[in-house]
C-alpha positions in Angstrom: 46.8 102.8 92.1 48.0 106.4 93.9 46.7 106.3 97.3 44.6 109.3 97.2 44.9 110.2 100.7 48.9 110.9 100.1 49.8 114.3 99.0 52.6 113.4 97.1 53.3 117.6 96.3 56.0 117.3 93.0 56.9 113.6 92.9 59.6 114.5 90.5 61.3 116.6 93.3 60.1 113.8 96.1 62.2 111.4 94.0 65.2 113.3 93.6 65.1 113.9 97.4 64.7 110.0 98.0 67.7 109.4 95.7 70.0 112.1 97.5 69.1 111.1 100.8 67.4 108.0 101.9 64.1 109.0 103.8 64.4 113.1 102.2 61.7 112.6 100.0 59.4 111.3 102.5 60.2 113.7 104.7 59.3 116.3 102.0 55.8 114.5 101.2 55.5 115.0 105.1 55.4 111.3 105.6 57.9 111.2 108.7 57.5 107.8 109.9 58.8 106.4 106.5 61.3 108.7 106.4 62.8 107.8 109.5 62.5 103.7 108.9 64.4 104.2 105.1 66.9 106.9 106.8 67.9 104.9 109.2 67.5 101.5 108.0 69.3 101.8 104.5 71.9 104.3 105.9 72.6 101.7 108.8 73.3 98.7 106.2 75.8 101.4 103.9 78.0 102.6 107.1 78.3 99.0 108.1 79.4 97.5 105.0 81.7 101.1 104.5 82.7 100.4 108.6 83.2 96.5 107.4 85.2 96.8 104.5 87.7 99.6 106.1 85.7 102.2 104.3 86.8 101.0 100.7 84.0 98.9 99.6 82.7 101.9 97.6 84.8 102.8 93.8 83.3 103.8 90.6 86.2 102.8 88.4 88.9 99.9 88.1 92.1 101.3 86.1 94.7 99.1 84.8 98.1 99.5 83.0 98.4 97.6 79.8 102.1 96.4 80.7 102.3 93.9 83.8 104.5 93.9 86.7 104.3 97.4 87.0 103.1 100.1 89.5 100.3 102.1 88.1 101.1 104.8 91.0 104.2 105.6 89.6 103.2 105.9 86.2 104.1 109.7 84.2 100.4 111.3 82.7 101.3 110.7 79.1 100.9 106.6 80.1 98.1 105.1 78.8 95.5 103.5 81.3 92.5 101.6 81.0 89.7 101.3 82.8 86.3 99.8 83.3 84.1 100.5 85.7 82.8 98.8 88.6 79.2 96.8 88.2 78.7 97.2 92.3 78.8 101.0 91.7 75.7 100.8 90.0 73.7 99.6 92.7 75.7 101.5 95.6 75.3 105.0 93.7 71.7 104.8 94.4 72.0 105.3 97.9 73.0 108.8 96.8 75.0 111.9 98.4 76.8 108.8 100.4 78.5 107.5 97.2 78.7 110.6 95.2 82.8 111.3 95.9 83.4 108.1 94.1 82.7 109.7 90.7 84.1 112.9 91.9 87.3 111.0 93.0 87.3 109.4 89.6 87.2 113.1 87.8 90.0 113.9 90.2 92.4 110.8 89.2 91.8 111.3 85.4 92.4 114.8 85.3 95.6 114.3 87.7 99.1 114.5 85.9 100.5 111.2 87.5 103.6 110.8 88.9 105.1 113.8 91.2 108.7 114.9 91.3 109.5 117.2 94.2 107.4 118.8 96.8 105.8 121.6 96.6 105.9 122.5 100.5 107.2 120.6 104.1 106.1 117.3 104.1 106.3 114.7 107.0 105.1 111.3 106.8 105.4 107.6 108.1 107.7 105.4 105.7 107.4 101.7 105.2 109.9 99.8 102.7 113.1 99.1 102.0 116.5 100.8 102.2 118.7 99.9 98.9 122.3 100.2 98.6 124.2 98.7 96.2 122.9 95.5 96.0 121.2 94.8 99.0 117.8 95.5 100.1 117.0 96.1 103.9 113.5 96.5 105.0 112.8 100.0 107.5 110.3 101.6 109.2 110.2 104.9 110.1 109.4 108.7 109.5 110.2 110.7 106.4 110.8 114.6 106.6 111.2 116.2 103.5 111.7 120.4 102.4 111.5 121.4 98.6 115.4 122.6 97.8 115.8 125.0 94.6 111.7 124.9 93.7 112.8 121.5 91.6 112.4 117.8 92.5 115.8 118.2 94.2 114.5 117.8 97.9 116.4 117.9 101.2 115.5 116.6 104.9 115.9 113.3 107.0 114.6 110.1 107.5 114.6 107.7 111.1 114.1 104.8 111.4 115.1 101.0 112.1 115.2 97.9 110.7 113.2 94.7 111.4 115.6 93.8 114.2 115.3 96.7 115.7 118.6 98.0 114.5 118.5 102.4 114.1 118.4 103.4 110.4 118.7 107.2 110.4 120.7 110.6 108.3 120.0 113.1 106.1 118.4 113.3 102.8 120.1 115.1 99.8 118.5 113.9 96.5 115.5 113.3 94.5 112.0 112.2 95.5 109.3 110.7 93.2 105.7 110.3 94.7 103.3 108.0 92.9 100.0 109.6 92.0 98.4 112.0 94.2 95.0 110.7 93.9 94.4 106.9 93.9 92.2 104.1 96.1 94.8 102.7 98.1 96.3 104.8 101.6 99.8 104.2 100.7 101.4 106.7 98.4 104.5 104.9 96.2 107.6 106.9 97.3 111.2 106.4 96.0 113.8 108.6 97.4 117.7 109.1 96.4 120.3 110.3 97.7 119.9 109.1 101.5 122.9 109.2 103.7 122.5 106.5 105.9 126.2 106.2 107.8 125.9 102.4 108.5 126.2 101.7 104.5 128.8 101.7 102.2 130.5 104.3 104.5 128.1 107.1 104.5 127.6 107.0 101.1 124.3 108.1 99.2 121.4 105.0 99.2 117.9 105.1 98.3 114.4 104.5 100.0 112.1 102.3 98.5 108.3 102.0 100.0 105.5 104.3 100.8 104.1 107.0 102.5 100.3 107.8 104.0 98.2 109.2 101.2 95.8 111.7 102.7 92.1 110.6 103.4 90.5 112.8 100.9 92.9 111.8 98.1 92.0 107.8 98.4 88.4 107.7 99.3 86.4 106.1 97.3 89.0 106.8 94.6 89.6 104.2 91.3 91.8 101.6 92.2 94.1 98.7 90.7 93.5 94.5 91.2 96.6 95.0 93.3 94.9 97.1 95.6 92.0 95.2 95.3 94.1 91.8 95.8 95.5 94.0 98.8 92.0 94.6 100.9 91.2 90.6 99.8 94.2 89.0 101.9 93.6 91.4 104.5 89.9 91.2 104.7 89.1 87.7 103.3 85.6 87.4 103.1 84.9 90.5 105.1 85.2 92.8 102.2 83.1 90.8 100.2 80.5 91.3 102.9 80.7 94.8 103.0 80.3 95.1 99.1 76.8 93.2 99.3 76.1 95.6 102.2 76.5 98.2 100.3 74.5 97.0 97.2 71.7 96.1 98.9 71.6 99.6 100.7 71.5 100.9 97.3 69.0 98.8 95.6 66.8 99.5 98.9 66.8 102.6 98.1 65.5 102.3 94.7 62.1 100.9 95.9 62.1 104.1 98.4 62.6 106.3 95.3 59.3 104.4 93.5 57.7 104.8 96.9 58.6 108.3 97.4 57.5 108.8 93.9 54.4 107.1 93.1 53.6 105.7 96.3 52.8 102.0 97.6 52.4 99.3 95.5 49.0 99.0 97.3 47.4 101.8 98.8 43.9 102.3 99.5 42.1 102.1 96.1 43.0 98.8 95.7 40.7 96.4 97.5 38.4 93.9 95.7 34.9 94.8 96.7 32.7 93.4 99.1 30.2 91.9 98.0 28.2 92.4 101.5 29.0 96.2 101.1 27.5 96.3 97.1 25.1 94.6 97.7 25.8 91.8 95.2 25.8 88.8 98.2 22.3 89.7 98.7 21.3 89.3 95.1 23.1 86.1 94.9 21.1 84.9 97.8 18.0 86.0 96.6 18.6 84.2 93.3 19.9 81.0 94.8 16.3 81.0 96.7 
């Protein structure tokens, strides 16, 4: 039964505003001290599984290539890939505005046209990977400066950096540069450069770079992702991003009983009591009819 003595003003609009924000629609119904418990309680347990889980528990969408052993970043938009979505997205998207980007993210990556040739203004980045020339592979660290050259994917600009062993890996850059996809749930961005001049191999002559850059916050935010990213936050994580999933589902699924609450009120309100039998009169006739 409604508790009468809530004014519940439009429930439909009360229930929207719980779903948007935790605590919103109680605040509307002018029921603060509610507001404030769900606000802070089920926004608390969200930010600490997001906090947790390295702010990647939340993704609407797995997406998969249907070939194996190969990198889904670096894949041209007339590939094919599948997807299915994720089952813990269900429960996190009902904490609301918090989970939101994840299905904007995932109208982002399916209407992006995959992998990028070129760049389309100064770009400078951190680099982790490999430098390949001929046959041998060489793992670097370093910084990547790139300028667009002709308004193609020709690119020019220089990369520093040093080996494992500390050894200095540096020159310019004269070649090509392919980026993997500009939107996708993992920080690192696929890069593969040509036409490196590094001076300590084969001469000076031309090498490539191998590795990835740092994708930009708002591009992999609770963006669709692969297993191998997923696989990726596992071994670094462990259990910890499990954690944080559950954290976030259960912030969600909180939040559903505030939307009911926000909408038709407490599962028992005033209204509900059995009677007293003292107060009807009805323990008196019993009495009486005992005697």
């Amino acid at each position: 039964m409604r508790d009468p003595r809530i004014n519940f003003r439009t429930r439909e609009l009360a229930a929207l505003l719980a779903f948007l924000l935790p605590g919103a629609g109680h605040f509307y119904q002018g029921r603060r001290l509610k507001a404030g418990v769900y606000f802070t309680c089920i926004l608390s347990l969200f930010f600490a599984g997001m906090v947790l889980g390295d702010w990647k528990p939340v993704y609407s969408q797995v997406v998969y290539l249907t070939q194996r052993n190969e990198s889904l970043q670096m894949q041209p938009a007339e590939r094919q890939i599948g997807s299915h979505y994720s089952y813990g997205y269900a429960a996190q998207v009902l904490v609301g505005l918090p989970a939101l980007p994840a299905l904007l993210q995932q109208s982002r990556f399916s209407s992006n046209n995959g992998v990028e040739h070129g760049v389309e203004s100064d770009f400078r980045s951190d680099f982790s990977g490999t430098l390949r020339y001929g046959g041998n592979y060489m793992p670097v660290t370093g910084t990547l400066e790139l300028t667009p050259s002709d308004g193609g994917r020709a690119v020019s600009g220089e990369f520093q950096g040093e080996t494992l062993d500390g050894r200095p890996v540096s020159g310019p850059i004269d070649g090509d540069v392919v980026l993997g996809r500009r939107v996708f749930g993992s920080p690192r961005r696929e890069t593969h450069v040509t036409g490196f001049f590094n001076g300590d191999a084969q001469e000076g002559g031309p090498t490539e770079l191998l590795g990835s850059v740092s994708r930009p916050f708002h591009n992999w935010y609770q963006a669709p992702r692969d297993n191998a990213e997923l696989d990726r936050l596992h071994g670094k994580l462990s259990q910890h991003f499990d954690i944080a999933c559950v954290f976030t589902w259960i912030a969600g699924l909180l939040n559903l009983m505030a939307i009911w609450d926000a909408y038709d009120g407490p599962a028992y309100g005033y209204g509900d009591e059995e009677p007293d039998e003292d107060e009807d009169g009805d323990g008196d006739a019993a009495k009486a009819k005992s005697e």
